[in-house]
Every structure is written in structure tokens, then in C-alpha cells.
N, CA, C and O atoms as a GROMACS GRO file, in nm:
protein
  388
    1UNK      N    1   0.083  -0.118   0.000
    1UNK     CA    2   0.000   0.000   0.000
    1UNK      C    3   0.088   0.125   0.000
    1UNK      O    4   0.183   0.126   0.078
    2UNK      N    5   0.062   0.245  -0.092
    2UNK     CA    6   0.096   0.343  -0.034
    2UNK      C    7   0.182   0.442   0.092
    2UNK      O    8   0.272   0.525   0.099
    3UNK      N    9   0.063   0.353   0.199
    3UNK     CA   10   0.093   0.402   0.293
    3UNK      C   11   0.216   0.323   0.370
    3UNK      O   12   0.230   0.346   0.490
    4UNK      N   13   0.292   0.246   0.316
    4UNK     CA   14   0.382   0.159   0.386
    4UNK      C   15   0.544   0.272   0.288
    4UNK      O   16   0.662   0.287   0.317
    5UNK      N   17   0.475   0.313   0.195
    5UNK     CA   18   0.618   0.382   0.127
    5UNK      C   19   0.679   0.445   0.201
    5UNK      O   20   0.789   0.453   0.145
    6UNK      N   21   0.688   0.516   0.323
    6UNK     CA   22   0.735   0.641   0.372
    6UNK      C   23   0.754   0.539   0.495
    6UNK      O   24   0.678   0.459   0.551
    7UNK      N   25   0.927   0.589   0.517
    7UNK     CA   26   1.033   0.560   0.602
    7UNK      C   27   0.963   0.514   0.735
    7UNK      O   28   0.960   0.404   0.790
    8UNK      N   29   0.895   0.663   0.776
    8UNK     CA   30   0.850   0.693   0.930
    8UNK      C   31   0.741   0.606   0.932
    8UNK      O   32   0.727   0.558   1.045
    9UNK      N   33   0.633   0.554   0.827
    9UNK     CA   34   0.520   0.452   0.845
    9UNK      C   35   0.560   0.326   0.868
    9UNK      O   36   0.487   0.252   0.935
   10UNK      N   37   0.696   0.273   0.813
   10UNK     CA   38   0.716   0.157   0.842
   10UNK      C   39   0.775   0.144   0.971
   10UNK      O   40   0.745   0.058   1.053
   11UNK      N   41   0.889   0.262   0.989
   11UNK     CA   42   0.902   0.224   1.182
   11UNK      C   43   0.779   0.245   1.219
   11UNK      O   44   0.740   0.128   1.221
   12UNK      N   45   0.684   0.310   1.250
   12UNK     CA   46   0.601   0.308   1.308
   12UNK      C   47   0.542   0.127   1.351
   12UNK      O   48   0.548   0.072   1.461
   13UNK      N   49   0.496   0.082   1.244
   13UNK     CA   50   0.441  -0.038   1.234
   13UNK      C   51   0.521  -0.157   1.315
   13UNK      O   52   0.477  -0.247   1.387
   14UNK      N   53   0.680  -0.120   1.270
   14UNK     CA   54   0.748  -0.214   1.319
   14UNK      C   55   0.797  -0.177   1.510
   14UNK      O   56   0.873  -0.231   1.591
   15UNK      N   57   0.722  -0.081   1.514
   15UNK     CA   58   0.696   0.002   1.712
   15UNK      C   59   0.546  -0.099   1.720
   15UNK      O   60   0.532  -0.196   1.794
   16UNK      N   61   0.475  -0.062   1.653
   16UNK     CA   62   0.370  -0.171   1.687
   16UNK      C   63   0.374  -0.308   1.701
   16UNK      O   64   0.308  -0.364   1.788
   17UNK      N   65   0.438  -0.363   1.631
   17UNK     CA   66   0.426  -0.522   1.624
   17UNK      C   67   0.537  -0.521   1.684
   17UNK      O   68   0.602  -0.575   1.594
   18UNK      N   69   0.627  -0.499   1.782
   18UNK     CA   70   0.710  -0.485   1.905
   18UNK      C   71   0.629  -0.489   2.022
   18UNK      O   72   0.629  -0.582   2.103
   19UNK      N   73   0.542  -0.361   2.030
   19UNK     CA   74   0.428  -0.393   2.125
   19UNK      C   75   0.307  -0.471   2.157
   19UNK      O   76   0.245  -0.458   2.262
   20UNK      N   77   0.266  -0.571   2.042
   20UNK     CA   78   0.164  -0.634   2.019
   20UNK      C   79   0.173  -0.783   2.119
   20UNK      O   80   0.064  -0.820   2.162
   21UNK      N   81   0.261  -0.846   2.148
   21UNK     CA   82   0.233  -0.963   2.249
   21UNK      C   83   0.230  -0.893   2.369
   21UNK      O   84   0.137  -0.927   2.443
   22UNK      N   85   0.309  -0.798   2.414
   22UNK     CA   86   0.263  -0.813   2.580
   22UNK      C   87   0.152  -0.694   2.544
   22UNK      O   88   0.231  -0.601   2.561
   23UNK      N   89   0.078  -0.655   2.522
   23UNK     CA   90  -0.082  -0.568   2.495
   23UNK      C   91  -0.144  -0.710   2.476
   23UNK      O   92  -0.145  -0.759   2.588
   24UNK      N   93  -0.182  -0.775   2.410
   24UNK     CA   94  -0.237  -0.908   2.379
   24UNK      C   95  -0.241  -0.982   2.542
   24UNK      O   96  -0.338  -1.026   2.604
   25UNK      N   97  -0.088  -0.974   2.581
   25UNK     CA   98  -0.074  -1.033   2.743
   25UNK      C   99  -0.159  -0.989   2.829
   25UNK      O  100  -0.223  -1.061   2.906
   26UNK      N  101  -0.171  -0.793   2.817
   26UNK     CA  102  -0.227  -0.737   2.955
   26UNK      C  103  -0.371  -0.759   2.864
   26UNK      O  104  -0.428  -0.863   2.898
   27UNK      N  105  -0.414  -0.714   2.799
   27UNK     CA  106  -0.536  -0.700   2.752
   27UNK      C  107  -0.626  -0.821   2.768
   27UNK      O  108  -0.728  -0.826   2.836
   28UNK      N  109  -0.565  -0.928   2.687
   28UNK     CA  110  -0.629  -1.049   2.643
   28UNK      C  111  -0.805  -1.044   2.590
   28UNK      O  112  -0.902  -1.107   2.633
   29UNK      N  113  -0.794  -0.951   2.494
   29UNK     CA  114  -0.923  -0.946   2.392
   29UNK      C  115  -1.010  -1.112   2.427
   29UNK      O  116  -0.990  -1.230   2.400
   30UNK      N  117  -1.119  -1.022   2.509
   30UNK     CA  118  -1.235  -1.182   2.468
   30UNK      C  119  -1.294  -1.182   2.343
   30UNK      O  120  -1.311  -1.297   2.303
   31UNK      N  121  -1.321  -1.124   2.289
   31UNK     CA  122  -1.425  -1.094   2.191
   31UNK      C  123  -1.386  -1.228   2.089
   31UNK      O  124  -1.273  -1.208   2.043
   32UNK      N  125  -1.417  -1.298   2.062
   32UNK     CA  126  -1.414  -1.383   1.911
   32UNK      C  127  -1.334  -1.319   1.794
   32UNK      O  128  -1.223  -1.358   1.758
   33UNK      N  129  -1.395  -1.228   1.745
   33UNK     CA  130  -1.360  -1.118   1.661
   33UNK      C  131  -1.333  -0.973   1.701
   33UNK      O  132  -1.428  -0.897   1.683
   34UNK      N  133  -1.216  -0.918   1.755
   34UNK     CA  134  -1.222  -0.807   1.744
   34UNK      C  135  -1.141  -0.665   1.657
   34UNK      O  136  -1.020  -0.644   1.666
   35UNK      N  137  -1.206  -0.606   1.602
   35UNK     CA  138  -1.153  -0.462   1.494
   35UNK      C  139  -1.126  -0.331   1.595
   35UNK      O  140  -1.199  -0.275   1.677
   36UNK      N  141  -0.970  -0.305   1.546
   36UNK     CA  142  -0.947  -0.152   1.600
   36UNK      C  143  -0.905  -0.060   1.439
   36UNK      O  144  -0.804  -0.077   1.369
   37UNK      N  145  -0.967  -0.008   1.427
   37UNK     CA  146  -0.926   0.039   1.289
   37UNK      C  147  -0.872   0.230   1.337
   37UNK      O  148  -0.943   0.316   1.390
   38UNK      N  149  -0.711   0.240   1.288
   38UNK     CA  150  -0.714   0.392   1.296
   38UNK      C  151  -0.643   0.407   1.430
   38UNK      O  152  -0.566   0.356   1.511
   39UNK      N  153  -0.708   0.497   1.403
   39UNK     CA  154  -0.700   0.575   1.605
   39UNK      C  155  -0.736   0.491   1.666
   39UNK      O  156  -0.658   0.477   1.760
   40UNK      N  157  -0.855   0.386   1.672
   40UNK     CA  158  -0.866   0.325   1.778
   40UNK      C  159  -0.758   0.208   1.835
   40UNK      O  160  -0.742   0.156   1.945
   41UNK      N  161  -0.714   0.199   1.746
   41UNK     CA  162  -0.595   0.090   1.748
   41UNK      C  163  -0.498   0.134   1.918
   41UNK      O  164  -0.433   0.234   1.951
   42UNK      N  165  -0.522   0.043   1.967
   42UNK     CA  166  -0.490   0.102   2.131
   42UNK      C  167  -0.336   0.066   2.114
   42UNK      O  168  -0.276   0.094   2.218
   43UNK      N  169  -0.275   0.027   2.042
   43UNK     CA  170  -0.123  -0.003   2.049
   43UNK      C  171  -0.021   0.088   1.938
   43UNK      O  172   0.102   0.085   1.941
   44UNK      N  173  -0.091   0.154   1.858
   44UNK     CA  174   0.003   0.215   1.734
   44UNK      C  175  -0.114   0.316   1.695
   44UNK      O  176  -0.139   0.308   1.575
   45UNK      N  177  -0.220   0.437   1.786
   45UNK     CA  178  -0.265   0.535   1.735
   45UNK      C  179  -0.192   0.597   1.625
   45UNK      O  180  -0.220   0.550   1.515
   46UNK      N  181  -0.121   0.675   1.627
   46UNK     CA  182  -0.024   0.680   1.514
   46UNK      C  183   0.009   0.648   1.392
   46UNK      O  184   0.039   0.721   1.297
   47UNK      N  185  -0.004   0.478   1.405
   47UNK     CA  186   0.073   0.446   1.304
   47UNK      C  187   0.012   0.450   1.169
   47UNK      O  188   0.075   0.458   1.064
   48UNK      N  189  -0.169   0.442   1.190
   48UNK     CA  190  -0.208   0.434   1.063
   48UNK      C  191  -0.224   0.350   1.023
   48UNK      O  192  -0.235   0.332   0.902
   49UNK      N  193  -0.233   0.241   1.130
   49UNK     CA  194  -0.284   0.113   1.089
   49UNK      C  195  -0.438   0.045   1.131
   49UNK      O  196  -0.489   0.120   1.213
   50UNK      N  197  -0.525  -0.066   1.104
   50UNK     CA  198  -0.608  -0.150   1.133
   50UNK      C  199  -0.548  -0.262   1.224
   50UNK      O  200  -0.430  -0.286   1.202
   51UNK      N  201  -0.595  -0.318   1.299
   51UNK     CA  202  -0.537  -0.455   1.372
   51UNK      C  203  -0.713  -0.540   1.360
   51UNK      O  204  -0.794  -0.468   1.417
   52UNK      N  205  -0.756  -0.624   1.321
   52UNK     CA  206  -0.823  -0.755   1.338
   52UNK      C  207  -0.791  -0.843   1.394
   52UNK      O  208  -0.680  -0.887   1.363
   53UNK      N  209  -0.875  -0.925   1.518
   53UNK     CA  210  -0.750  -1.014   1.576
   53UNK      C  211  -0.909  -1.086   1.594
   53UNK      O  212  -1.024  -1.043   1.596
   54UNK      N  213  -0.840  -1.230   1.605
   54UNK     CA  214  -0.950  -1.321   1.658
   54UNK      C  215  -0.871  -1.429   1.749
   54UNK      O  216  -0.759  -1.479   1.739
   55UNK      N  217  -0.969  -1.444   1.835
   55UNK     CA  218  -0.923  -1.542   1.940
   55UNK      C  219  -0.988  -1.661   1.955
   55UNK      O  220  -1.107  -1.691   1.956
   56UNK      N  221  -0.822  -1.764   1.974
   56UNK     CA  222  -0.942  -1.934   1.955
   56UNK      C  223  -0.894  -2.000   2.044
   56UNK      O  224  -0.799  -1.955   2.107
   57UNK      N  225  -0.941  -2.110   2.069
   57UNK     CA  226  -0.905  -2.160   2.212
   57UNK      C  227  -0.824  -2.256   2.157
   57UNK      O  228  -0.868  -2.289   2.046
   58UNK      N  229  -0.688  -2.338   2.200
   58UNK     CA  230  -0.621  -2.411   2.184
   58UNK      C  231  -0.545  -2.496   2.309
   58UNK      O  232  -0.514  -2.433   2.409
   59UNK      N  233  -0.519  -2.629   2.302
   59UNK     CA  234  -0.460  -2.693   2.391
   59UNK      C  235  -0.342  -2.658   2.438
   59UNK      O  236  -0.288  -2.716   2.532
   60UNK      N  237  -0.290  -2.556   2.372
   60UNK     CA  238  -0.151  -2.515   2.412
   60UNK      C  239  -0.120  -2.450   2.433
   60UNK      O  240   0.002  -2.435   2.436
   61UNK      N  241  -0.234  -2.328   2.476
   61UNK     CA  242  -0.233  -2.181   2.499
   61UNK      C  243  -0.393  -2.145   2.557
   61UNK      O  244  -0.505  -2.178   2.518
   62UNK      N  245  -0.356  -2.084   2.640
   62UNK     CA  246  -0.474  -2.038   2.687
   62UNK      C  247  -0.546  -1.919   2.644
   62UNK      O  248  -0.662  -1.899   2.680
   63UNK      N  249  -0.472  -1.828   2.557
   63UNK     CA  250  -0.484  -1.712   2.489
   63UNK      C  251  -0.409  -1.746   2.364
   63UNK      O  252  -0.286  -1.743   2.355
   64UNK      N  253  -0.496  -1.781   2.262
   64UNK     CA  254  -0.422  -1.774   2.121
   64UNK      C  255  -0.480  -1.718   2.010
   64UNK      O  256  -0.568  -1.767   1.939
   65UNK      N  257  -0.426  -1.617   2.000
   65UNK     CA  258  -0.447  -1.514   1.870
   65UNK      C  259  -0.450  -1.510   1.741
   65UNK      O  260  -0.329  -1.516   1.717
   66UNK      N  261  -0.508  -1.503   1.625
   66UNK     CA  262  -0.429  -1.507   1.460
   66UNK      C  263  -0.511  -1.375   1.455
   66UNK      O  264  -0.604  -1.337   1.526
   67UNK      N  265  -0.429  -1.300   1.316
   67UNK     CA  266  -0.491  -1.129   1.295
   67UNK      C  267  -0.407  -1.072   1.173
   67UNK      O  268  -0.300  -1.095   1.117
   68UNK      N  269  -0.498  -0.996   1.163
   68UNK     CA  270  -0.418  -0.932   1.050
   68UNK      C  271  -0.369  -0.743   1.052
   68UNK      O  272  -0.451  -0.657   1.083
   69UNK      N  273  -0.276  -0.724   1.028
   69UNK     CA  274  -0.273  -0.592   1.110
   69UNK      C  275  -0.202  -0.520   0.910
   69UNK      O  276  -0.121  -0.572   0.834
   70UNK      N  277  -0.288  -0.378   0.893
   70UNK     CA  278  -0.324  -0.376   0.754
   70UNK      C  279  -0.312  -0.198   0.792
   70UNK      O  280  -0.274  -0.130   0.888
   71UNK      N  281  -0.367  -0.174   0.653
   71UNK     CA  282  -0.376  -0.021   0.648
   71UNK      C  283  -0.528  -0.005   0.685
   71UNK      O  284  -0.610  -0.096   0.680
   72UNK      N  285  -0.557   0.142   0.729
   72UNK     CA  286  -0.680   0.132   0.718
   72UNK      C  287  -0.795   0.172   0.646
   72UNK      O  288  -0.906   0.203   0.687
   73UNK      N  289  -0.746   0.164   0.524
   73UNK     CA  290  -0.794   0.190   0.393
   73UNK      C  291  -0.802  -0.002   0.354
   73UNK      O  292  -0.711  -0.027   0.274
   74UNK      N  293  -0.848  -0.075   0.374
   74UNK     CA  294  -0.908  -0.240   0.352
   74UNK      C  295  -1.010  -0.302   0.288
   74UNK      O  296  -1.121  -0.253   0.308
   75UNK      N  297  -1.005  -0.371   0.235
   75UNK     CA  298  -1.128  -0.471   0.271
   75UNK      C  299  -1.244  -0.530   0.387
   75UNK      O  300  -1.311  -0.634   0.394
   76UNK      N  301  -1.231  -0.422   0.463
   76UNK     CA  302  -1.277  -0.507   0.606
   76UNK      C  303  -1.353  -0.617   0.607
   76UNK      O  304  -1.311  -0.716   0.667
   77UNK      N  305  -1.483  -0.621   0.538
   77UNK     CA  306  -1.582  -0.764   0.561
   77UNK      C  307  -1.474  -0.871   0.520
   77UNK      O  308  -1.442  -0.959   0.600
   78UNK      N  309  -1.410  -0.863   0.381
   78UNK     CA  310  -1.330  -0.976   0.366
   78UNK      C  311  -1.213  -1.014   0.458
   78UNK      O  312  -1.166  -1.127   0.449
   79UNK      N  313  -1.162  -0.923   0.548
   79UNK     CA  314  -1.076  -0.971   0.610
   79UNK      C  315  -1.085  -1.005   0.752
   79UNK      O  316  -0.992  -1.038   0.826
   80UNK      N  317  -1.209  -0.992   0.783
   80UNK     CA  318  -1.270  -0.984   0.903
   80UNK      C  319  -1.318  -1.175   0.911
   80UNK      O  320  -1.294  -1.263   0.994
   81UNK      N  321  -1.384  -1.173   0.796
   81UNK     CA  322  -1.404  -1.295   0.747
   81UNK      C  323  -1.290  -1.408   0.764
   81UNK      O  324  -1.294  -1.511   0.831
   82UNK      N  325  -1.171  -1.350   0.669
   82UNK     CA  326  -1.060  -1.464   0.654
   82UNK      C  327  -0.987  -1.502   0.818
   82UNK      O  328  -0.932  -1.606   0.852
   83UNK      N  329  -1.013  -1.361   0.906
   83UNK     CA  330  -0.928  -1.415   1.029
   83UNK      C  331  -0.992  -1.472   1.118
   83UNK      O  332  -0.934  -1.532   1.209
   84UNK      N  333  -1.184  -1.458   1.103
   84UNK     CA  334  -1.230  -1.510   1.212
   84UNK      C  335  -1.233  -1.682   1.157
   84UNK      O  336  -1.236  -1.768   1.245
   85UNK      N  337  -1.230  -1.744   0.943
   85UNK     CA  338  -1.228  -1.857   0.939
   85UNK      C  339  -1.088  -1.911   0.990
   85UNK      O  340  -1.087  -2.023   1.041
   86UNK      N  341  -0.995  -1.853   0.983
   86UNK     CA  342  -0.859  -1.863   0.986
   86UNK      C  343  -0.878  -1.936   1.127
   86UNK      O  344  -0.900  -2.057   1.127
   87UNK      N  345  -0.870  -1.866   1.246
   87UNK     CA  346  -0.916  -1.921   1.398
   87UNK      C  347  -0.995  -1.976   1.408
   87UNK      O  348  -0.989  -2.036   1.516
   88UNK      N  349  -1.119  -2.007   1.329
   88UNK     CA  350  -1.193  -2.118   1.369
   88UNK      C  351  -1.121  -2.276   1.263
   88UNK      O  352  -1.172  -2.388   1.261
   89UNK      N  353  -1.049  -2.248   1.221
   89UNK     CA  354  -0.992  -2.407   1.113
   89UNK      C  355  -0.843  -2.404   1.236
   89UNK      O  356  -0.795  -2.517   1.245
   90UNK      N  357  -0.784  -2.318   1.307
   90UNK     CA  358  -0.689  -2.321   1.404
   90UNK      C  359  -0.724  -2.366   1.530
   90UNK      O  360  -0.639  -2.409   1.608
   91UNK      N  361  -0.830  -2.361   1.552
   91UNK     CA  362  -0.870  -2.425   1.706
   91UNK      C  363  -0.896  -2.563   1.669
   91UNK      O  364  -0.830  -2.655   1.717
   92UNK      N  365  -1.017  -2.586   1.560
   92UNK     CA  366  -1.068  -2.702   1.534
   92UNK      C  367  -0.935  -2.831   1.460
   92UNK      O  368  -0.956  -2.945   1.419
   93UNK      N  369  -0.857  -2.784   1.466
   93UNK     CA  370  -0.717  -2.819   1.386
   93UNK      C  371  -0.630  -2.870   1.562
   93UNK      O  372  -0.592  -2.980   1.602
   94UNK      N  373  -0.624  -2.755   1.617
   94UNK     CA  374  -0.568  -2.820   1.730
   94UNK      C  375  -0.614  -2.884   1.839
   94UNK      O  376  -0.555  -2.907   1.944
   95UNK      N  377  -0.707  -2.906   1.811
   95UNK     CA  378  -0.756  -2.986   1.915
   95UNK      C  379  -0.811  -3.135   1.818
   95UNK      O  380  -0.845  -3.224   1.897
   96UNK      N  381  -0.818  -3.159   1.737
   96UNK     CA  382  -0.815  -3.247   1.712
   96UNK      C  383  -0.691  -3.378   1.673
   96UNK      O  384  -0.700  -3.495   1.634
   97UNK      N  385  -0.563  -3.272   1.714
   97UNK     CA  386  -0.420  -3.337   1.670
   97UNK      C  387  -0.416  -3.447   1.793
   97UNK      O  388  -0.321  -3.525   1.804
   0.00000   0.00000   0.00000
């Protein structure tokens, strides 16, 4: 995207996904599906990004996450879609191993 061309957008992003496991740690999103798009994005206001994250339950984690963290100029329904099938074929996957 665009918005990844410029120097200062990509540190930014790469300050975010630095901060993204321990926020995930203190936070621990219940929601199934949850969208911070923008500003609301509680870890990288700034950066100009979307975060989607969905949470699935797994035998090997008590908090386990998949997500997609994007511009926020997206697809949202479609990607909202792919991460909540994404975590549901990841839970149902690990627990059946």
C-alpha cells in the first residue's frame, strides 16, 4: 500500500508489532472477533494502521491469537471474514491433533 512507502510509516508499524504480544498479554481481547481500525488501534494510534484479531481456544495456549494488522484503507468484511475462518480451522485443527 501506499501508505507503507514512507520511512516513518514503516518504523512506526514495526513500534507496533514490538508492542503487540505483551498488549495481547495485559489485555487479552475476549471478543471472538475483534476490529481496531485507525486511532482506535490502542497499540500504534499513530501508526495508521487497522489490527483484526480473533481469538481461539487451543490446547496449548490459553490465549491464542491469529490477525491481521493492515492499512486502514481495507477490505474489512473480507478480512474480518478470513481471520475469524482462519481461527476457527486453528482451534478445530488443534484440538483435534
Amino acid at each position: 500500500q501506499p501508505e507503507f512507502l514512507q520511512v516513518q510509516a514503516v518504523h512506526e508499524v514495526a513500534q507496533l508489532l514490538d508492542k503487540l504480544e505483551p498488549w495481547l498479554r495485559e489485555v487479552e481481547p475476549h471478543e471472538a472477533l475483534s476490529v481496531y481500525i485507525g486511532q482506535e488501534n490502542p497499540i500504534g494510534k499513530s501508526s495508521g494502521c487497522s489490527m483484526i484479531i480473533s481469538r481461539f481456544s487451543s490446547p496449548y495456549s490459553d490465549n491464542s491469537y491469529i490477525g491481521v494488522l493492515g492499512p486502514t484503507r481495507q477490505s474489512y468484511r473480507q478480512v474480518m471474514h478470513l481471520v475469524e475462518y482462519t481461527g476457527k480451522t486453528l482451534e478445530q485443527a488443534a484440538w483435534e491433533s
